[in-house]
TIMITOR-171541 format. One line per 8 residues: number of its first residue (from 1); their letters; for each residue z, x, y of C-alpha. Coordinates in steps of 0.5 Angstrom, whole numbers, plus 500, padded with zeros to 3 digits. Last residue first. Example, Ala and Ser with C-alpha at 12.3 -4.5 7.8 and 13.67 -1.06 7.14 Angstrom:
2
2 = SA = 514:527:498 ~ 516:525:491
***
This chain:
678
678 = XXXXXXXX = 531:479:458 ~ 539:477:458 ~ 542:475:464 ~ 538:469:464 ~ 533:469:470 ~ 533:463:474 ~ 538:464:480 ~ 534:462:486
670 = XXXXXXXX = 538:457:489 ~ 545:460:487 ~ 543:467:489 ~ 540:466:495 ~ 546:461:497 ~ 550:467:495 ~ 546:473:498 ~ 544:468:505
662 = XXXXXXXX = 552:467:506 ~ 554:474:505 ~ 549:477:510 ~ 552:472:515 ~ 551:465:519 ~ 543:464:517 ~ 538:463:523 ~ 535:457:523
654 = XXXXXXXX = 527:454:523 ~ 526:448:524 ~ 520:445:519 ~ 517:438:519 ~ 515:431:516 ~ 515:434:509 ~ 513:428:504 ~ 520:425:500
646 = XXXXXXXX = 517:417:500 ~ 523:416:506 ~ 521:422:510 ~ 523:430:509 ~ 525:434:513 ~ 525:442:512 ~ 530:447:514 ~ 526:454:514
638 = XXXXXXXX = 531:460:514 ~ 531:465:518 ~ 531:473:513 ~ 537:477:513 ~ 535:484:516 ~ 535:492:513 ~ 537:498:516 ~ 539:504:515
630 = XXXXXXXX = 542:510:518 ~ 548:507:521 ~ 549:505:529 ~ 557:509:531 ~ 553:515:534 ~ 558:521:535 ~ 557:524:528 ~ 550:525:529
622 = XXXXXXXX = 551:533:531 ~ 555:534:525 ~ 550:531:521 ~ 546:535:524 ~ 548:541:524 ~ 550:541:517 ~ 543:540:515 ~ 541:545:520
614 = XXXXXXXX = 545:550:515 ~ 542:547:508 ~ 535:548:509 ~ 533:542:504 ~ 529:543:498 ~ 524:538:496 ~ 518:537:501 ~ 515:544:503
606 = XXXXXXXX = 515:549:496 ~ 516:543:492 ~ 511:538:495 ~ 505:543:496 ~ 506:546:489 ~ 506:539:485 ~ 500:538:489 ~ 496:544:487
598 = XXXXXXXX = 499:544:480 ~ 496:536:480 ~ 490:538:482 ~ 485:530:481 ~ 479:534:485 ~ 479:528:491 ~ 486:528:491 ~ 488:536:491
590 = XXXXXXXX = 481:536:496 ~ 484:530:500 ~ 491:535:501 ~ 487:540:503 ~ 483:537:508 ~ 489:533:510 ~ 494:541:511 ~ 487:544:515
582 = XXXXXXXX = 487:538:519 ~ 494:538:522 ~ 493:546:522 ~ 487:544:528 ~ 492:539:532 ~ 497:544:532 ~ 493:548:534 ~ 492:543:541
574 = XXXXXXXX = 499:541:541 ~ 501:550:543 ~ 508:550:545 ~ 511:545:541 ~ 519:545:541 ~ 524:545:535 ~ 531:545:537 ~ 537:547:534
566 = XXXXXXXX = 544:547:537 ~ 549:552:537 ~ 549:552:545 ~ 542:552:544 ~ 538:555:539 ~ 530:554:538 ~ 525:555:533 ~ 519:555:536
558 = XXXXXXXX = 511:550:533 ~ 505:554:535 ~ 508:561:535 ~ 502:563:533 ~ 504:567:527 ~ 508:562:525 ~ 503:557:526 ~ 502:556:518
550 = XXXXXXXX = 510:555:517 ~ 511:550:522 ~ 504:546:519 ~ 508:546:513 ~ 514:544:514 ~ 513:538:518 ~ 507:536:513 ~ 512:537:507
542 = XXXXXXXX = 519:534:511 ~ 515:528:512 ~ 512:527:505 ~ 518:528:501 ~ 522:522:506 ~ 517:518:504 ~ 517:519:496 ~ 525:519:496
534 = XXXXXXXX = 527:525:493 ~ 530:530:498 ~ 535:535:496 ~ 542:534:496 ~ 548:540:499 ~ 551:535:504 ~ 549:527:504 ~ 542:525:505
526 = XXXXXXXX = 540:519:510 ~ 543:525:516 ~ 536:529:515 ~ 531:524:517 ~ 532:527:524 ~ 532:535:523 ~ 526:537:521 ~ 521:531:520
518 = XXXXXXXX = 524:527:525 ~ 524:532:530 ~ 517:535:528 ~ 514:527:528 ~ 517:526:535 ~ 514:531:539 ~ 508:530:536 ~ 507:522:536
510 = XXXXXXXX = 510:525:543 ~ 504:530:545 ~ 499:524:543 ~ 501:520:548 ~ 500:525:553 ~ 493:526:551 ~ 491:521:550 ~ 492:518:557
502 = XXXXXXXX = 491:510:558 ~ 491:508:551 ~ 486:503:547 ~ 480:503:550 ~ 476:506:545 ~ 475:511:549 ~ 482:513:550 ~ 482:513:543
494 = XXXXXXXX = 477:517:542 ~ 480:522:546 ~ 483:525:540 ~ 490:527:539 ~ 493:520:535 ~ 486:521:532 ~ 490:528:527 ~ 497:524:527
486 = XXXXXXXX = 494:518:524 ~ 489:522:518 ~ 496:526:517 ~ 500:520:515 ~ 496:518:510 ~ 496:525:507 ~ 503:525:508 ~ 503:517:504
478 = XXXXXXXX = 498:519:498 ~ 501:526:497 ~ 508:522:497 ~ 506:517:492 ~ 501:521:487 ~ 507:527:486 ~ 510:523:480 ~ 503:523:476
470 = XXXXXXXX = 497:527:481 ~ 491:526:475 ~ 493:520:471 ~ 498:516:477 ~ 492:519:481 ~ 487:515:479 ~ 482:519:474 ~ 476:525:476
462 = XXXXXXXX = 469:524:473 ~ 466:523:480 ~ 470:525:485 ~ 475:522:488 ~ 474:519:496 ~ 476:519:503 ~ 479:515:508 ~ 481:508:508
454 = XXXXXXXX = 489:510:506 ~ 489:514:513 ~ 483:510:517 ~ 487:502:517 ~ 495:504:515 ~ 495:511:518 ~ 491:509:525 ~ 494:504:526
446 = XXXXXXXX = 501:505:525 ~ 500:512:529 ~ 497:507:534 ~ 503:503:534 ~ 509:508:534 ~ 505:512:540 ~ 505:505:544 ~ 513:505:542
438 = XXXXXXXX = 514:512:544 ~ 509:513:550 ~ 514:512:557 ~ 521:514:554 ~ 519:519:548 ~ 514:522:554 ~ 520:523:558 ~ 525:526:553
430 = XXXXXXXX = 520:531:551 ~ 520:533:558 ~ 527:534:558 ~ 528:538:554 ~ 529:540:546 ~ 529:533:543 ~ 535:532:539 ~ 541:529:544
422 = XXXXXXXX = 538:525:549 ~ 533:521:543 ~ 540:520:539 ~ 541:517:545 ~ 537:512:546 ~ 538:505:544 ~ 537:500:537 ~ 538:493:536
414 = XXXXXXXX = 531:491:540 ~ 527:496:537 ~ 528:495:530 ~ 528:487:532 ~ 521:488:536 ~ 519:492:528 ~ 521:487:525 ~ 516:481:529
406 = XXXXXXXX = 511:487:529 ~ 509:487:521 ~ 503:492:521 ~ 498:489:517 ~ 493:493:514 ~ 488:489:509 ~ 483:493:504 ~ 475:494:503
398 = XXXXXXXX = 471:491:497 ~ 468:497:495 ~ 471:503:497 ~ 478:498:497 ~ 477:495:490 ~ 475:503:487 ~ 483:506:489 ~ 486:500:487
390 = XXXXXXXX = 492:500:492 ~ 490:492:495 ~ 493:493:501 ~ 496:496:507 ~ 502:494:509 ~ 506:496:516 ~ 514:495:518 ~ 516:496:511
382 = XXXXXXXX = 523:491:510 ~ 531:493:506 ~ 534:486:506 ~ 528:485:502 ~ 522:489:501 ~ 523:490:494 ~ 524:483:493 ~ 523:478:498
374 = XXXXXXXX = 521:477:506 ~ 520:471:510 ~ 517:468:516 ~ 514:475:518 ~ 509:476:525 ~ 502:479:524 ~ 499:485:527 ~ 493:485:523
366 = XXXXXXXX = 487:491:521 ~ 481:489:517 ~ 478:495:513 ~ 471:493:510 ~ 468:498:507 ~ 467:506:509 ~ 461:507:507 ~ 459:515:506
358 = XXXXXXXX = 466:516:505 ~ 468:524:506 ~ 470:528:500 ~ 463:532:499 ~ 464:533:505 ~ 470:536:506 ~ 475:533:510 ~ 476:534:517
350 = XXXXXXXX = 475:528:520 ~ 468:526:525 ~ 465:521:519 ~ 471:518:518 ~ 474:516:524 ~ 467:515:526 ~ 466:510:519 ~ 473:506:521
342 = XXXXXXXX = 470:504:528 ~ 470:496:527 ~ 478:498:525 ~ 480:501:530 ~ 478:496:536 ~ 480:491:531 ~ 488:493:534 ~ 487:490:540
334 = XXXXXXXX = 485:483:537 ~ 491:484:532 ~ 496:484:538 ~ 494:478:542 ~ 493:474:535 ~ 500:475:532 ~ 497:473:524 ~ 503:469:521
326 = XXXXXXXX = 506:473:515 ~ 509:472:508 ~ 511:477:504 ~ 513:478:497 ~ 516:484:493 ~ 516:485:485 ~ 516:492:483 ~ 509:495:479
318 = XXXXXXXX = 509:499:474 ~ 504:505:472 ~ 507:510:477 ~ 511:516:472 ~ 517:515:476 ~ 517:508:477 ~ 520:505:483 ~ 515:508:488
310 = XXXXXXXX = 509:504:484 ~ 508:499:489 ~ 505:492:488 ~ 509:487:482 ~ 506:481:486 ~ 506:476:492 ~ 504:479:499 ~ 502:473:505
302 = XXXXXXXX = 498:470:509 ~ 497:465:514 ~ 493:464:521 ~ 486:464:518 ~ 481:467:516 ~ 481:474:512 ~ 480:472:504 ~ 476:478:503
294 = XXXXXXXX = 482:482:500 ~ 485:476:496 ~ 479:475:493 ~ 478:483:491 ~ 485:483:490 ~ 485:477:485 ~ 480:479:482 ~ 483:486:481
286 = XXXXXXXX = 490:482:477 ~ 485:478:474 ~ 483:484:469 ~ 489:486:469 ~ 491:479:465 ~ 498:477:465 ~ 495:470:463 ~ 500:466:467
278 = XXXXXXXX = 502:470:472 ~ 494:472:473 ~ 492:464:473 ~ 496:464:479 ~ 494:469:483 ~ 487:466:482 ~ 489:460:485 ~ 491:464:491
270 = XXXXXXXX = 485:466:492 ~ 482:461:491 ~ 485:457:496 ~ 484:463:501 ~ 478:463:500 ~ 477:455:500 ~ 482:454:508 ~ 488:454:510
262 = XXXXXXXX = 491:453:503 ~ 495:446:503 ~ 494:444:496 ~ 494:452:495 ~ 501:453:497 ~ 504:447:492 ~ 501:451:487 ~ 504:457:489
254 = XXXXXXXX = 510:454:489 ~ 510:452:481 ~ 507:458:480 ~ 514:462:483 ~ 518:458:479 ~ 514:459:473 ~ 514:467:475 ~ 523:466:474
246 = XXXXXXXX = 523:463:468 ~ 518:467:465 ~ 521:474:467 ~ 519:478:460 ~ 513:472:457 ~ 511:466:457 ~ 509:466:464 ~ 508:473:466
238 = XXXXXXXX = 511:480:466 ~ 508:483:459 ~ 513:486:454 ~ 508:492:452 ~ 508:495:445 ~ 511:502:442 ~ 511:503:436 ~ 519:505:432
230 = XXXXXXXX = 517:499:427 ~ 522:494:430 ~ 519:495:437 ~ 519:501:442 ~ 518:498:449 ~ 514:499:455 ~ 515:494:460 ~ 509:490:464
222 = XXXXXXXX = 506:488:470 ~ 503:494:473 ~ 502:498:466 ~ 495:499:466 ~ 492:498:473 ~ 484:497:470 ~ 479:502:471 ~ 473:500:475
214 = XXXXXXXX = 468:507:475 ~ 471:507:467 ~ 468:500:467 ~ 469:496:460 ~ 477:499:462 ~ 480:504:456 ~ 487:505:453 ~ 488:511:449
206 = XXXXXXXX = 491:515:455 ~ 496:508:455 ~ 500:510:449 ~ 499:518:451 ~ 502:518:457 ~ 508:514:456 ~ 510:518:449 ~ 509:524:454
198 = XXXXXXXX = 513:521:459 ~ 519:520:453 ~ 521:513:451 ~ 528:513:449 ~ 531:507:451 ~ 525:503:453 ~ 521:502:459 ~ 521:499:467
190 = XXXXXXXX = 528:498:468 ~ 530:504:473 ~ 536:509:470 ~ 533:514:471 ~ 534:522:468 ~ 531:519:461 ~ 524:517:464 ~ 523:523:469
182 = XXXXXXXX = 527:528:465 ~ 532:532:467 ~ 527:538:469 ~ 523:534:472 ~ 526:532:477 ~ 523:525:481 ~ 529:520:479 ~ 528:514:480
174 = XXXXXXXX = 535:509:479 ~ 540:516:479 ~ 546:516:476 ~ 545:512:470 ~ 552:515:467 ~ 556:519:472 ~ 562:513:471 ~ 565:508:476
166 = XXXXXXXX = 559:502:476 ~ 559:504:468 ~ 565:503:467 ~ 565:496:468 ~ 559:495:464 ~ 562:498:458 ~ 569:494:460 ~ 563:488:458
158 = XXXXXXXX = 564:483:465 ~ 567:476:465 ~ 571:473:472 ~ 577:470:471 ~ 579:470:478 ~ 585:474:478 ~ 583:477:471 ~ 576:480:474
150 = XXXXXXXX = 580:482:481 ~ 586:485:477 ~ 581:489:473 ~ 577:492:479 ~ 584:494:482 ~ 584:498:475 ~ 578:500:476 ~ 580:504:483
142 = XXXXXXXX = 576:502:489 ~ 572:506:493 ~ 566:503:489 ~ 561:509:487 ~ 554:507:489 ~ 549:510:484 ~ 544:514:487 ~ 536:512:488
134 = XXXXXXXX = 536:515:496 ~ 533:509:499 ~ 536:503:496 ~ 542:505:493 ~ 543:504:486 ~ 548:499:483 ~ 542:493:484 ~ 538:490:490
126 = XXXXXXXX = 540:495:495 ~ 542:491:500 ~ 546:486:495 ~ 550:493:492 ~ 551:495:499 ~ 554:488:501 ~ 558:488:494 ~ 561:494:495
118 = XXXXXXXX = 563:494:503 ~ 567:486:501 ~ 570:491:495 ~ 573:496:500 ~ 576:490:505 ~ 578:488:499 ~ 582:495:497 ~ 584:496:504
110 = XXXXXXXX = 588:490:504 ~ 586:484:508 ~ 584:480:503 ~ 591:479:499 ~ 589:473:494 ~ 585:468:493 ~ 579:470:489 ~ 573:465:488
102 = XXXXXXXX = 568:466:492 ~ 567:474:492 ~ 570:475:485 ~ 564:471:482 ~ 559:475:487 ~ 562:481:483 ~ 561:477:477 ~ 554:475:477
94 = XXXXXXXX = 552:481:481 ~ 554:486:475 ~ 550:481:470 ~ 544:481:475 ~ 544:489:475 ~ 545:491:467 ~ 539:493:467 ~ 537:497:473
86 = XXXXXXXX = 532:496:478 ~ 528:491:474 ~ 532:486:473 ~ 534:486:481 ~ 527:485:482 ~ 525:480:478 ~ 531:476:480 ~ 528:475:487
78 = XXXXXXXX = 522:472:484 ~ 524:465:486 ~ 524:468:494 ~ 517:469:495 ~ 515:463:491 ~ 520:459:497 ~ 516:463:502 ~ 510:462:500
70 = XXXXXXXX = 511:454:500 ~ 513:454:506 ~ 509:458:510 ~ 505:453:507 ~ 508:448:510 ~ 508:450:517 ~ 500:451:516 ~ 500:444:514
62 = XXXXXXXX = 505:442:520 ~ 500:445:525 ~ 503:452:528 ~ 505:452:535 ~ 513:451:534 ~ 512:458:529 ~ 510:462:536 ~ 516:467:535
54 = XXXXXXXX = 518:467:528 ~ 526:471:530 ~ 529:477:526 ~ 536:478:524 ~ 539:484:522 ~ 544:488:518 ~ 546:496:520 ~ 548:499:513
46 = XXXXXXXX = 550:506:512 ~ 557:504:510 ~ 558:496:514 ~ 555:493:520 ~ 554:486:522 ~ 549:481:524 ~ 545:484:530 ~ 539:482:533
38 = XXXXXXXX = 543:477:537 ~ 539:472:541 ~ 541:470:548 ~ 546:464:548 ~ 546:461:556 ~ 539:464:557 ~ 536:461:551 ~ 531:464:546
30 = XXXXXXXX = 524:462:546 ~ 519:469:544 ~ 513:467:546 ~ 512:473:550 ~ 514:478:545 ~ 508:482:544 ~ 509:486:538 ~ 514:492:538
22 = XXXXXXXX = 510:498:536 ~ 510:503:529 ~ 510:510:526 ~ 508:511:520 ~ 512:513:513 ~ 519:512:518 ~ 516:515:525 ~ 520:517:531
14 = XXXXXXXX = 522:515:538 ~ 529:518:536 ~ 532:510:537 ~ 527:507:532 ~ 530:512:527 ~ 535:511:526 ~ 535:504:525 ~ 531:505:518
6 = XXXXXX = 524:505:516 ~ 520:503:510 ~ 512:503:511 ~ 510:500:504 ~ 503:503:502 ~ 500:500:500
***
């Protein structure tokens, strides 16, 4: 998609997450003068919890009202999916914790409740045991023992095996990218079979074939890889009638609500084929769905709905579930078009090789859109810009969406400030550029990365997906080199050309400023002392930095700068380091398009992996005087429908819901499908 995941940190240093972005045009929000809205819910550990707002949903027609409904219910059905596949035992651990959180009368001012009422509300963030960033098991600061007392106390059922878990060092990383522990038996994500080796993997599904070698199917996308009774390996298939059925028959029978309502026959079609896909399972209709769904470009309505992303899975075949549903903000889109009916010149004038280059690139179509609700894995924790479908072949031939979600990202901005800024950048000018150009740099470099990054460039012929030649290293190279497509035209007069901006040059100073800061040094307080870096993203931003730092070297392209016992890094030279950022994008394009896994491996381990552990300290202890958290995440607005006396939706309002905790209890008790057991 490449999901753009970001964090409230970051949106106060001015700094992209995965790609940067920019609020949206928020004119039409309506709030009251004598309540103005509240972005803030609360915060808790690392987490800061938001609230977002539908500006213009009053100037929707009911039928399109409707079907953001419908959309967004079977959104929600699949919750559970999401839950199970982070970690086996996570619906069963729910269960009880949110039992002992309704139900338990005694002492609640005790520190040992204030810290169960901590872990329940990261565990619900995280969707499971596991931090939803750094993949690491969430230790309670409560004793066993005190858990035990709550369980009696509300008679509350969970297997001791189970309760040891939640405070042993067994399953301690949810995705673990260390191979030398094992890809598959260092995590504790719920996509395969205990005992079930990379190797094993690798060699069921090399044995699988598409009718089309030029169009080859997403293997293992929907589906768990299991030993049966015979010691072989069979996959249990995510569909109707099979491994989460209950939930994805919620989820059609709201599709099917939708698709009566469907602005339009594409559209309709469209959905009607996702549909059939969760009933039949069939890969084959998983590319026709995404070759209709990537057409279908009218209307006002759209929406993400399937097991997408491969980030969760360590050998990326499986997709996580995650849901989207989104209002098209007109004003912003038709500025962003301007990029997308240039898609060929970015391509044509890029620093690939040739033989890498696209000669056609194919219907790219890029929205600024509004979010009306948000499952799975992209809730609480949210992307800030999508880019669809991931099928390397479906996007040559057929184009590919982008969005970039401007309503969550107004949010980011509005509950955000300045002074991480103030205390990170090396001078006042760089402070400067940050306050006049960041949030426009932000947009266009979302932009850029989502509409040209992820469009650009082709495998050569005879050379297998990523997932087969890259393996683990397949997300992060994909997302630098996405990133370095923006950040090479985010310094190009074109822009200006285009109309886009008013000084390139000067924008493009800031996207520059901001992303070596962030990739340096900002990002760096997401990790606890003495960690290396595992998440797929934060790998991309720390190779590309690193990287281009140590090529320009010689040059002093990029200083290393103490102050006052403070690290700064400034940029002496904007125009060199334009020229560095292309070399690293045609070489990381060269590594995709010739399918180099010792290549990509090496650029990700020697710049990504480990962290310079002085500057980490540093950091972490210069970020000690900001109370805001590291990450973000947001509740979602509630859509209240009423009904008239023959049962017919006669109006929708929208309602912002009381607490966190409110929305995951009532989440869970309405759309609670699974059983505990799959």
């Amino acid at each position: 998609m490449k999901l753009l995941k970001i964090a409230g940190i970051f949106m106060t240093l001015g700094v992209s997450i995965v790609c940067n972005a920019q609020t949206t045009n928020t004119k039409d929000i309506k709030t009251s003068p004598e309540a103005p809205f509240d972005y803030v819910v609360e915060q808790f550990a690392d987490i800061k919890v938001l609230r977002y707002q539908i500006p213009g949903w009053e100037n929707l027609t009911l039928n399109e009202q409707k079907l953001v409904y419908y959309l967004t219910q079977a959104g929600y059905s699949g919750r559970d999916i999401g839950w199970d596949q982070h970690y086996k035992y996570n619906l069963k651990i729910r269960k009880a914790l949110e039992n002992i959180y309704v139900n338990y009368k005694g002492d609640k001012k005790s520190n040992d409740w204030k810290n169960f009422e901590i872990y329940i509300k990261r565990v619900w963030f995280a969707n499971g045991i596991h931090h939803h960033y750094s993949n690491d098991k969430i230790k309670p600061a409560f004793s066993i023992a005190y858990f035990d007392g709550l369980m009696k106390a509300t008679k509350t059922s969970l297997s001791p095996a189970i309760v040891a878990v939640l405070f042993n060092d067994a399953d301690a990383k949810k995705v673990n990218l260390d191979e030398s522990k094992g890809l598959l038996e260092g995590s504790a994500i719920n996509f395969y079979g205990k005992g079930i080796s990379a190797k094993e993997v690798e060699a069921f599904y090399a044995k699988k074939t598409s009718p089309d070698s030029k169009r080859p199917y997403s293997f293992g996308l929907n589906s768990k890889l299991v030993r049966n009774s015979k010691g072989q390996l069979e996959e249990k298939v995510w569909k109707s009638g099979g491994m989460y059925g209950a939930a994805i028959d919620k989820i059609v029978y709201w599709l099917e609500k939708a698709k009566m309502v469907a602005e339009n026959k594409q559209q309709g079609d469209a959905i009607g084929l996702l549909i059939s896909y969760y009933k039949t399972g069939s890969l084959k209709t998983w590319d026709d769905y995404n070759i209709a769904w990537s057409q279908a470009t009218e209307g006002n309505i759209d929406y993400i709905n399937s097991f997408i992303e491969v980030y969760n899975d360590p050998l990326g075949y499986r997709g996580s579930y995650e849901s989207i549903v989104q209002i098209k903000d007109f004003d912003m889109s038709k500025k962003m078009e301007v990029i997308s009916k240039n898609a060929q010149w970015f391509e044509d004038n890029s620093p690939l090789l040739p033989e890498n280059k696209k000669k056609n690139v194919v219907g790219v179509s890029y929205k600024t859109v509004v979010v009306a609700g948000e499952s799975g894995d992209s809730s609480p924790a949210t992307p800030i810009g999508v880019n669809l479908p991931n099928s390397d072949w479906i996007r040559a031939e057929h184009g590919s969406k982008s969005v970039s979600l401007g309503n969550i990202i107004d949010s980011y901005n509005k509950a955000g400030g300045k002074g991480r800024l103030q205390e990170f950048a090396n001078d006042a000018e760089e402070i400067a550029l940050a306050v006049k150009y960041a949030e426009l740099g932000d947009k266009m470099h979302t932009a850029l990365h989502e509409v040209i990054g992820h469009a650009s460039g082709q495998i050569n012929p005879g050379v297998g997906t990523p997932k087969e030649t890259l393996k683990s290293y397949a997300s992060t190279l994909e997302e630098g080199r996405a990133d370095l497509v923006g950040l090479y035209y985010v310094y190009n007069p074109k822009i200006q050309e285009l109309g886009l901006v008013d000084d390139w040059k000067k924008l493009g100073m800031e996207s520059y400023d901001s992303y070596i800061r962030n990739g340096l040094m900002g990002q760096l307080v997401r990790l606890e002392p003495g960690a290396n870096i595992e998440e797929a993203h934060m790998r991309n931003r720390q190779y590309v930095s690193a990287w281009v730092f140590e090529k320009g070297k010689n040059d002093n392209v990029i200083e290393k700068i103490t102050r006052n016992g403070k690290t700064y890094f400034n940029i002496t030279n904007y125009d060199k380091l334009h020229d560095i950022f292309g070399q690293l994008l045609r070489e990381i394009q060269r590594i995709k398009s010739e399918g180099d896994y010792e290549a990509g491996k090496a650029l990700v381990e020697n710049y990504g992996v480990k962290v310079d552990q002085k500057i980490h300290a540093e950091v972490l202890e210069r970020n000690k005087q900001f109370s805001s958290a590291p990450y973000s995440g947001f509740v979602n607005p509630v859509l209240v429908p009423k009904f008239d006396a023959k049962g017919n939706i006669i109006s929708i309002k929208v309602k912002q819901p009381k607490s966190f905790a409110e929305q995951m209890v009532n989440y869970s008790k309405t759309y609670g499908f699974l059983p505990l057991e799959n």
